[in-house]
Biopython code that builds the backbone (N, CA, C, O; Angstrom):
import numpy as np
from Bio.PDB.StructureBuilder import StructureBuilder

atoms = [
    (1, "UNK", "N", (17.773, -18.854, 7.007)),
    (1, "UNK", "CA", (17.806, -17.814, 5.999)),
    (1, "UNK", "C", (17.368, -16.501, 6.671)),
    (1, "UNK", "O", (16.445, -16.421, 7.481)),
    (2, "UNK", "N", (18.038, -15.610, 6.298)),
    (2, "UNK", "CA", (17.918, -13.968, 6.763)),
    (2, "UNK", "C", (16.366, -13.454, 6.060)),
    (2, "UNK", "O", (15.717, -13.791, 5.069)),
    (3, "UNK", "N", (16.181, -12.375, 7.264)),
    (3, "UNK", "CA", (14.453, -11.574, 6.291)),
    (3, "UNK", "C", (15.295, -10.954, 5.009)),
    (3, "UNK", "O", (14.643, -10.427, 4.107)),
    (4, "UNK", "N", (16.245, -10.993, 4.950)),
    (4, "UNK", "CA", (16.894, -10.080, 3.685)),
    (4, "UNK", "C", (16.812, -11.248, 2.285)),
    (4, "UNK", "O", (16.324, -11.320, 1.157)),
    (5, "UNK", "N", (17.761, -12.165, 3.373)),
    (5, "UNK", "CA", (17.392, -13.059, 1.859)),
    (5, "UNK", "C", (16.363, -13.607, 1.353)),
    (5, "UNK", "O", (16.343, -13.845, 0.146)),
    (6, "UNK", "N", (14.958, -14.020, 2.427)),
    (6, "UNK", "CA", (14.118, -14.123, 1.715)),
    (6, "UNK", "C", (13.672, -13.318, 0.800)),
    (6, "UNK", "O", (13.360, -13.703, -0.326)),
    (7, "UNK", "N", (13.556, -11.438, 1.424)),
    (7, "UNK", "CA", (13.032, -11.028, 0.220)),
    (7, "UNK", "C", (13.719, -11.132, -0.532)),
    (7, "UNK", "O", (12.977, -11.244, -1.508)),
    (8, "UNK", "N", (15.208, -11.223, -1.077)),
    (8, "UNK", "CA", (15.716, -10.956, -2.555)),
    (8, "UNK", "C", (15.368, -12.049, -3.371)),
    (8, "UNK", "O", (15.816, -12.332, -4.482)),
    (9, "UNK", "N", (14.414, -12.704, -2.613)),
    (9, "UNK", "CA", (13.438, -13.584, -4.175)),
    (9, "UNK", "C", (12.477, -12.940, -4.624)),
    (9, "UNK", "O", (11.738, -13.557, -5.391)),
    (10, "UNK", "N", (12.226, -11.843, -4.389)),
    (10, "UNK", "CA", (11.022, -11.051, -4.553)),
    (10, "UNK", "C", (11.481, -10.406, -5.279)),
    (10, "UNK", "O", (12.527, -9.929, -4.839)),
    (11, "UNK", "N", (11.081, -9.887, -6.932)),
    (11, "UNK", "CA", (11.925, -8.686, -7.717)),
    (11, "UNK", "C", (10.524, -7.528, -7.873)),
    (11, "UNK", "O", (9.318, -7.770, -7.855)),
    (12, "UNK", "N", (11.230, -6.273, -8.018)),
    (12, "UNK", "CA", (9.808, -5.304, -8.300)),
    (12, "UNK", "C", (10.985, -4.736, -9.604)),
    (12, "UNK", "O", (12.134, -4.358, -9.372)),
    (13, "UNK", "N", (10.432, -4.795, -10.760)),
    (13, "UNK", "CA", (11.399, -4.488, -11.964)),
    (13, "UNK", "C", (9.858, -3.733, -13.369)),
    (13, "UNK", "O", (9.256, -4.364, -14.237)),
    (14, "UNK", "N", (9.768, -2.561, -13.062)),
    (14, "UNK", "CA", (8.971, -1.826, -13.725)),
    (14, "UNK", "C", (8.339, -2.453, -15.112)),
    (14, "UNK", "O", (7.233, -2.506, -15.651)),
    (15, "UNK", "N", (10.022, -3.006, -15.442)),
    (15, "UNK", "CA", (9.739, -3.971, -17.120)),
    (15, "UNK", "C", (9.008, -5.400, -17.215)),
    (15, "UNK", "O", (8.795, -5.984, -18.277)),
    (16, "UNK", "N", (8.592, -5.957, -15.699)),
    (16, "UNK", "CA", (7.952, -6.970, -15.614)),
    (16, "UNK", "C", (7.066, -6.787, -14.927)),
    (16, "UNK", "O", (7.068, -6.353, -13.775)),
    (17, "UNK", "N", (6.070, -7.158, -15.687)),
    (17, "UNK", "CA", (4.346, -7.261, -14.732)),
    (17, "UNK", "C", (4.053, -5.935, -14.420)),
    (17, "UNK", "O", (3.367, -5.760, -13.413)),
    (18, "UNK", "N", (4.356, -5.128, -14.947)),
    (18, "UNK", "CA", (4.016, -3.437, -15.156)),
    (18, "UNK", "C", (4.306, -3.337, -13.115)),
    (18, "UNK", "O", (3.519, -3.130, -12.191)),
    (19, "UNK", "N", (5.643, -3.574, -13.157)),
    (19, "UNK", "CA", (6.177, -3.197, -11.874)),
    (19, "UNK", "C", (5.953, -4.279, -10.519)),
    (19, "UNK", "O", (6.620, -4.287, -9.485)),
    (20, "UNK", "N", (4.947, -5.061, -10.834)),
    (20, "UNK", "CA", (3.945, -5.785, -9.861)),
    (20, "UNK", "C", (5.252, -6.602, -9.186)),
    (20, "UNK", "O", (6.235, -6.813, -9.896)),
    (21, "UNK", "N", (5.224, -7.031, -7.859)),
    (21, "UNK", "CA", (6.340, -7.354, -6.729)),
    (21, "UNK", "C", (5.780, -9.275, -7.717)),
    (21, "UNK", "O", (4.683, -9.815, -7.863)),
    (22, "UNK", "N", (6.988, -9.620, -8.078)),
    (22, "UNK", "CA", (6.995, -11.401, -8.859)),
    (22, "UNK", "C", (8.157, -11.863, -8.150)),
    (22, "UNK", "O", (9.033, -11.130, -7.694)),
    (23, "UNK", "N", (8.121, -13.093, -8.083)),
    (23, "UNK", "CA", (8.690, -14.208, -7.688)),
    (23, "UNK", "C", (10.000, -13.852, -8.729)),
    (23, "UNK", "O", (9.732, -13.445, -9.859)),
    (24, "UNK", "N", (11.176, -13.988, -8.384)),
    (24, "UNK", "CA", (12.488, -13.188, -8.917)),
    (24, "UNK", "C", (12.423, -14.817, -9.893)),
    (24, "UNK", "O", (12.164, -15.924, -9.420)),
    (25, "UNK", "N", (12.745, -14.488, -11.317)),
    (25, "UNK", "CA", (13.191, -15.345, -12.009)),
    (25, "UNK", "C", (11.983, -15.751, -13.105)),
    (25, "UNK", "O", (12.081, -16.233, -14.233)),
    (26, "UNK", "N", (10.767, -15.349, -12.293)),
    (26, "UNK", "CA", (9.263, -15.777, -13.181)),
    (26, "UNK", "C", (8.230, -14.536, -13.566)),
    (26, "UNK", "O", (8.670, -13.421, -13.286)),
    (27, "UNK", "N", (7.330, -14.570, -13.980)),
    (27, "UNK", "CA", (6.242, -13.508, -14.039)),
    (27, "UNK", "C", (4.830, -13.795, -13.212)),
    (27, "UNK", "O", (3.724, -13.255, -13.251)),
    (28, "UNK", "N", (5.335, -14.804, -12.510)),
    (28, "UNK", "CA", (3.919, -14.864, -11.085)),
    (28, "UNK", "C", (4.577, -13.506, -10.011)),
    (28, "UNK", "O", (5.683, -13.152, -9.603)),
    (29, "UNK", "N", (3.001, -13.010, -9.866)),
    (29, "UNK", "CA", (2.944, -12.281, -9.046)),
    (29, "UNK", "C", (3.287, -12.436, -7.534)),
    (29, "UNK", "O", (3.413, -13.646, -7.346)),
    (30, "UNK", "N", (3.427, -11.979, -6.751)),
    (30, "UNK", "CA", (2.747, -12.157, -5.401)),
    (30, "UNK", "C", (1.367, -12.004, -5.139)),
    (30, "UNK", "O", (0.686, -12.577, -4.289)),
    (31, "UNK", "N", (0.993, -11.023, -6.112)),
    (31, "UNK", "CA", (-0.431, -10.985, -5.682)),
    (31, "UNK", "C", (-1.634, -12.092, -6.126)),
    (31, "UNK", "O", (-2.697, -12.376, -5.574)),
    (32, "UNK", "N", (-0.874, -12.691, -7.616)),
    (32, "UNK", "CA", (-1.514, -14.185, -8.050)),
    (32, "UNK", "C", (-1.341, -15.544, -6.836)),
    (32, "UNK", "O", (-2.055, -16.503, -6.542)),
    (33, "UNK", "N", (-0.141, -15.083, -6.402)),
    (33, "UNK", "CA", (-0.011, -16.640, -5.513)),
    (33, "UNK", "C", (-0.704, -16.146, -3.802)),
    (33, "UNK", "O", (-0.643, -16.930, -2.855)),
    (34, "UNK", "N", (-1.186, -15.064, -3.710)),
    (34, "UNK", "CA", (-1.971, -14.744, -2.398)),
    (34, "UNK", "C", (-3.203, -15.253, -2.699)),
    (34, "UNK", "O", (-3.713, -16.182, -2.072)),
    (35, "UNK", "N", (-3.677, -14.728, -3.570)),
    (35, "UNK", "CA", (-4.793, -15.465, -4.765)),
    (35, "UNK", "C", (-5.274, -16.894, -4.379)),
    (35, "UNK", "O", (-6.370, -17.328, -4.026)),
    (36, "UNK", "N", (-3.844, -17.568, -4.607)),
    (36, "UNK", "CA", (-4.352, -18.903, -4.878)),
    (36, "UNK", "C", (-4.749, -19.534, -4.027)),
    (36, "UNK", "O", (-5.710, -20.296, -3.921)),
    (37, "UNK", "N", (-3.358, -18.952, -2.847)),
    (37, "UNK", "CA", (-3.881, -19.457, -1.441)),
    (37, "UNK", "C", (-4.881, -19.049, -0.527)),
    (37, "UNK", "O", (-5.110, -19.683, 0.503)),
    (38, "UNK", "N", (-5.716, -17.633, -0.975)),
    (38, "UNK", "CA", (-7.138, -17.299, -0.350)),
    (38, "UNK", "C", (-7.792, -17.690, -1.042)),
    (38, "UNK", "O", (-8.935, -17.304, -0.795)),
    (39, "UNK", "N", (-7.720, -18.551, -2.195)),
    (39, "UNK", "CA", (-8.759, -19.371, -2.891)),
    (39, "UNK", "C", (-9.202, -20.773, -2.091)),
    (39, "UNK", "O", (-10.289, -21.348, -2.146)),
    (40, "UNK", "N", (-7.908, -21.166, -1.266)),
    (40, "UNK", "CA", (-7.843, -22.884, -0.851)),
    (40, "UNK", "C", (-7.103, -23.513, -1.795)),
    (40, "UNK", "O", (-7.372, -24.700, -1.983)),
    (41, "UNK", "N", (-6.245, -23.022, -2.432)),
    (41, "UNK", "CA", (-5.097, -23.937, -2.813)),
    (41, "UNK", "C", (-4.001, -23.869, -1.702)),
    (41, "UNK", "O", (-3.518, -23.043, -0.927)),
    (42, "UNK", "N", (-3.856, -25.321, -2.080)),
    (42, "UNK", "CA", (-2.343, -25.434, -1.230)),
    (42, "UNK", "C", (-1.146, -25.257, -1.467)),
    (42, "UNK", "O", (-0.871, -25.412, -2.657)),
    (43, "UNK", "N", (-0.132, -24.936, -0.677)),
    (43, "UNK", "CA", (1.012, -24.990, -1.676)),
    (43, "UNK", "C", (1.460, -26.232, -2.130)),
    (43, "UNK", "O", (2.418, -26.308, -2.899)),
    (44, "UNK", "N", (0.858, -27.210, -1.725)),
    (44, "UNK", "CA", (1.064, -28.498, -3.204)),
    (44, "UNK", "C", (0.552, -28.268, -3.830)),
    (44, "UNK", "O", (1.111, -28.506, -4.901)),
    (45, "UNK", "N", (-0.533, -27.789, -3.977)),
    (45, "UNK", "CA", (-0.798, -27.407, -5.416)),
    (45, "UNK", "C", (-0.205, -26.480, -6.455)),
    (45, "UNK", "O", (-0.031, -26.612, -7.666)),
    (46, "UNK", "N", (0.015, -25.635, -5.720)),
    (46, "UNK", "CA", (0.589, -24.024, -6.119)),
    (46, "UNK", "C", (1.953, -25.023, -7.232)),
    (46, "UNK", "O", (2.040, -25.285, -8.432)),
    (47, "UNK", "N", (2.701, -25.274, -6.151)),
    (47, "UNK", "CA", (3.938, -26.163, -6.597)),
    (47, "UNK", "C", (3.839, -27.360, -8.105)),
    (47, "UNK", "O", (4.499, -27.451, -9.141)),
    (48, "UNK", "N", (2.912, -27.964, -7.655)),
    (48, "UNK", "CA", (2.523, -28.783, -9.020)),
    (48, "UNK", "C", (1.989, -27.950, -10.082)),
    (48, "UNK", "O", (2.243, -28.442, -11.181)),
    (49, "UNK", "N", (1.322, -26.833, -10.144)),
    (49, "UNK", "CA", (0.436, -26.156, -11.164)),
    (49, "UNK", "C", (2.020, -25.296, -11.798)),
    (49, "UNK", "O", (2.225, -24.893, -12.943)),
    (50, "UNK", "N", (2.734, -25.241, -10.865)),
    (50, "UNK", "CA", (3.974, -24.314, -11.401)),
    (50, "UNK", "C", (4.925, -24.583, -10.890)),
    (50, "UNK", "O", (5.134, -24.220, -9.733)),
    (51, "UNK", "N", (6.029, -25.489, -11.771)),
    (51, "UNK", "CA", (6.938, -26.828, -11.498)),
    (51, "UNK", "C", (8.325, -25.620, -11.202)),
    (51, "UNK", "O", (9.027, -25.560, -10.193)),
    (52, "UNK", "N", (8.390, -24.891, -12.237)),
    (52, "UNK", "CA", (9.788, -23.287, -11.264)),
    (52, "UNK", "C", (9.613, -22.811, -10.046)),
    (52, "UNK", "O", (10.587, -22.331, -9.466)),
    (53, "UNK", "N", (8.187, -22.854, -9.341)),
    (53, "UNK", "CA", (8.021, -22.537, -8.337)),
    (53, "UNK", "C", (9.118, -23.294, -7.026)),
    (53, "UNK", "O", (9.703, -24.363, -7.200)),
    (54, "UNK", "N", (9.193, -22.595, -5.951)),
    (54, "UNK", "CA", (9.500, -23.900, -4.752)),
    (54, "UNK", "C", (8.632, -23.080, -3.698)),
    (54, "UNK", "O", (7.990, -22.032, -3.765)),
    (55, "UNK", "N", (8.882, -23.978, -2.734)),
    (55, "UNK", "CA", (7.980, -23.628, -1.156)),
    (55, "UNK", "C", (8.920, -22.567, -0.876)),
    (55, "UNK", "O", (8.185, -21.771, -0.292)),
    (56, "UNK", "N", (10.505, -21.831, -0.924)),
    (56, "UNK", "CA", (10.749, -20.696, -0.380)),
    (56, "UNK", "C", (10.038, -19.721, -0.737)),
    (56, "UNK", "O", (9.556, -18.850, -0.013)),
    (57, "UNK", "N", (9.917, -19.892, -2.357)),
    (57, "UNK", "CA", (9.304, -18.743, -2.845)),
    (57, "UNK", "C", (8.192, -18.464, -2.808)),
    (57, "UNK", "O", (7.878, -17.317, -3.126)),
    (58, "UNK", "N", (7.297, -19.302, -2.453)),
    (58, "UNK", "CA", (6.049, -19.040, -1.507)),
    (58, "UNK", "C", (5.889, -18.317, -0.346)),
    (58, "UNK", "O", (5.000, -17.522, -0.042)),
    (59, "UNK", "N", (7.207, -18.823, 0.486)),
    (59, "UNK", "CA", (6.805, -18.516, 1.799)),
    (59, "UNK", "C", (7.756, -16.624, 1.421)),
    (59, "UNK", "O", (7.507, -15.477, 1.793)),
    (60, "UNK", "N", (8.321, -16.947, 0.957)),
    (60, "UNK", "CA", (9.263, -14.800, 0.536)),
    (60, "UNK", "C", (7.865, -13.988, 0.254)),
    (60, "UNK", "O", (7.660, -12.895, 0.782)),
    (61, "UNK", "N", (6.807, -14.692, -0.731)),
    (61, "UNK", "CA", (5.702, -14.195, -1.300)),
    (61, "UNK", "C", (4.836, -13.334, 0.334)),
    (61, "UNK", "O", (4.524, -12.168, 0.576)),
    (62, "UNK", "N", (4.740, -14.417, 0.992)),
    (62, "UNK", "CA", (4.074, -14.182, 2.288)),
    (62, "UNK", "C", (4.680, -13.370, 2.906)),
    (62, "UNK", "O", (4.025, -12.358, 3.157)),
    (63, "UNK", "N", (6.017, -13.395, 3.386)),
    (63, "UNK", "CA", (6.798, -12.715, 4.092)),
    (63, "UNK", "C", (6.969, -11.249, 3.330)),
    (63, "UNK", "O", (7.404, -10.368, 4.071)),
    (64, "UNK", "N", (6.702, -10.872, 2.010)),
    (64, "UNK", "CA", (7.078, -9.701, 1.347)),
    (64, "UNK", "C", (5.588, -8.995, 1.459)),
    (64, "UNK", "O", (5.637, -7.766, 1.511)),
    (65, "UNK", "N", (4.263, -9.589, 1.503)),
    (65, "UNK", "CA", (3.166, -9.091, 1.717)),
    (65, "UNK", "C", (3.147, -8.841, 3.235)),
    (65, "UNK", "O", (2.308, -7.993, 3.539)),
    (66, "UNK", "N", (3.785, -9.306, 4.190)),
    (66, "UNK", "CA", (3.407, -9.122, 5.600)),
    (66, "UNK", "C", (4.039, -7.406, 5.851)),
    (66, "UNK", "O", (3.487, -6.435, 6.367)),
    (67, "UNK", "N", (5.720, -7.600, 5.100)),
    (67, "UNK", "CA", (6.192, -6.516, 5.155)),
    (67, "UNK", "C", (5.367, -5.125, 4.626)),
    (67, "UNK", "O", (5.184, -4.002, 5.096)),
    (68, "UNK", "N", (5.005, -5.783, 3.474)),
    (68, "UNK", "CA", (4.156, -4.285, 3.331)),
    (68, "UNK", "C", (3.201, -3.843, 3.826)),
    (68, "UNK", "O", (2.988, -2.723, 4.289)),
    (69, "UNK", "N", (2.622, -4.663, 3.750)),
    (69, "UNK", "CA", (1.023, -4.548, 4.783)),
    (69, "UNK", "C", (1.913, -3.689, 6.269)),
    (69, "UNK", "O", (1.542, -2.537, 6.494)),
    (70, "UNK", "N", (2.448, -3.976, 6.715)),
    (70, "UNK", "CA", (3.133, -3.612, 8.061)),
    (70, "UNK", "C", (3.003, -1.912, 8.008)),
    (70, "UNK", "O", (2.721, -1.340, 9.061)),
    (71, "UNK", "N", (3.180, -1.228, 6.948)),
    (71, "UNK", "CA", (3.537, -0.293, 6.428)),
    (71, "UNK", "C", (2.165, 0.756, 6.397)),
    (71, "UNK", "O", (2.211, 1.986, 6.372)),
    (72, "UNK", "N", (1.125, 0.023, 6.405)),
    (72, "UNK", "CA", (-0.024, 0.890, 5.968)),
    (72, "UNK", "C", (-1.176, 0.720, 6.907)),
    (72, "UNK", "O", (-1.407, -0.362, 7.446)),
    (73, "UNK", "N", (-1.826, 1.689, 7.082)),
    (73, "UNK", "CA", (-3.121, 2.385, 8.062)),
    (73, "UNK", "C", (-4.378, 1.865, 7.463)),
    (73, "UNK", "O", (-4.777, 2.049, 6.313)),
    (74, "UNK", "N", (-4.893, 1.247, 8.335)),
    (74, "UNK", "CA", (-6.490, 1.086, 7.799)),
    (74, "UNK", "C", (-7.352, 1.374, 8.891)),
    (74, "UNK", "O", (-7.380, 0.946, 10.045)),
    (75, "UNK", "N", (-8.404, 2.609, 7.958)),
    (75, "UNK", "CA", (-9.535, 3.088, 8.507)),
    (75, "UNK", "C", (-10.407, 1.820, 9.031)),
    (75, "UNK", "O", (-10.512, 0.942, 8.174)),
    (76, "UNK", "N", (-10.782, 1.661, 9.750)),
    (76, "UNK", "CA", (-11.576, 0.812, 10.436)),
    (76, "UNK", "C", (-12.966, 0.408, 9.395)),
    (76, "UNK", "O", (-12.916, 1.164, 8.424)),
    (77, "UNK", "N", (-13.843, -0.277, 9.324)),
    (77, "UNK", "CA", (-14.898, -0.133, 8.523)),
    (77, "UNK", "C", (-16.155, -0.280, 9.615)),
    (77, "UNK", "O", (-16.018, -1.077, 10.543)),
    (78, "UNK", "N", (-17.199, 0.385, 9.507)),
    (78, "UNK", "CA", (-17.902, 0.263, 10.070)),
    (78, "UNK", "C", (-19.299, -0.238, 9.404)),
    (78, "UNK", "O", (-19.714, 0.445, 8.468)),
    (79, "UNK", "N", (-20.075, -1.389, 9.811)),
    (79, "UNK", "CA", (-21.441, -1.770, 9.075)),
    (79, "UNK", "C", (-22.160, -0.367, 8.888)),
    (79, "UNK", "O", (-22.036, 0.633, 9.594)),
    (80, "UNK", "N", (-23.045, -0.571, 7.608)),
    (80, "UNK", "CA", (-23.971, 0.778, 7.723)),
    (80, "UNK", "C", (-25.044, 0.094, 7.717)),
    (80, "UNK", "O", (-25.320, -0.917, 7.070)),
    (81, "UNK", "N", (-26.092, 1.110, 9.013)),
    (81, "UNK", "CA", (-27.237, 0.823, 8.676)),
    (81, "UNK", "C", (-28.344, 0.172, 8.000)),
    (81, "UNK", "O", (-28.237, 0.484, 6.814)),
    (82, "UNK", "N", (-29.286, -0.526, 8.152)),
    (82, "UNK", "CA", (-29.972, -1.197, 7.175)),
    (82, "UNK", "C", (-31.245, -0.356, 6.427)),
    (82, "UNK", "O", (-31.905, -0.897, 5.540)),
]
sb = StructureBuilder()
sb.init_structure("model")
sb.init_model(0)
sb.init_chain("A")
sb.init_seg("    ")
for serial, (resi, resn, name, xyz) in enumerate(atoms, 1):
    if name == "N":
        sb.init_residue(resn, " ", resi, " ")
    sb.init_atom(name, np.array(xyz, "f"), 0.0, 1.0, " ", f" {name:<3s}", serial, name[0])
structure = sb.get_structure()
């Protein structure tokens, strides 16, 4: 599968999820299923908790956050003082 076609499982549609990038066809976020998996869910779980789901659309989820992230600058953080 092409980086193109993965993302076109990804919809950003203003009228759903007040714009938020969802899994094309549902109202899970990307940012709910990053969620789940920096929680320690697995994607068996992910998958069983949400039977429309599949493992592509997991992995488009990942692949559509890598893309953006790609996109943006981060100031470094530095500890402060105690």
């Amino acid at each position: 599968m092409t980086e193109e076609e993965w993302l076109a499982r990804i919809a950003v549609d203003p009228r759903v999820m007040t714009g938020k990038p969802v899994i094309r066809g549902t109202r899970l976020t990307v940012e709910h299923i990053l969620s789940l998996l920096a929680s320690g869910a697995t994607v068996e779980e992910i998958l069983r908790e949400y039977p429309g789901l599949t493992r592509e659309d997991i992995r488009a989820g990942l692949l559509f956050a890598a893309k953006a992230l790609a996109d943006i600058s981060f100031v470094p953080l530095t500890e402060r003082p105690a």
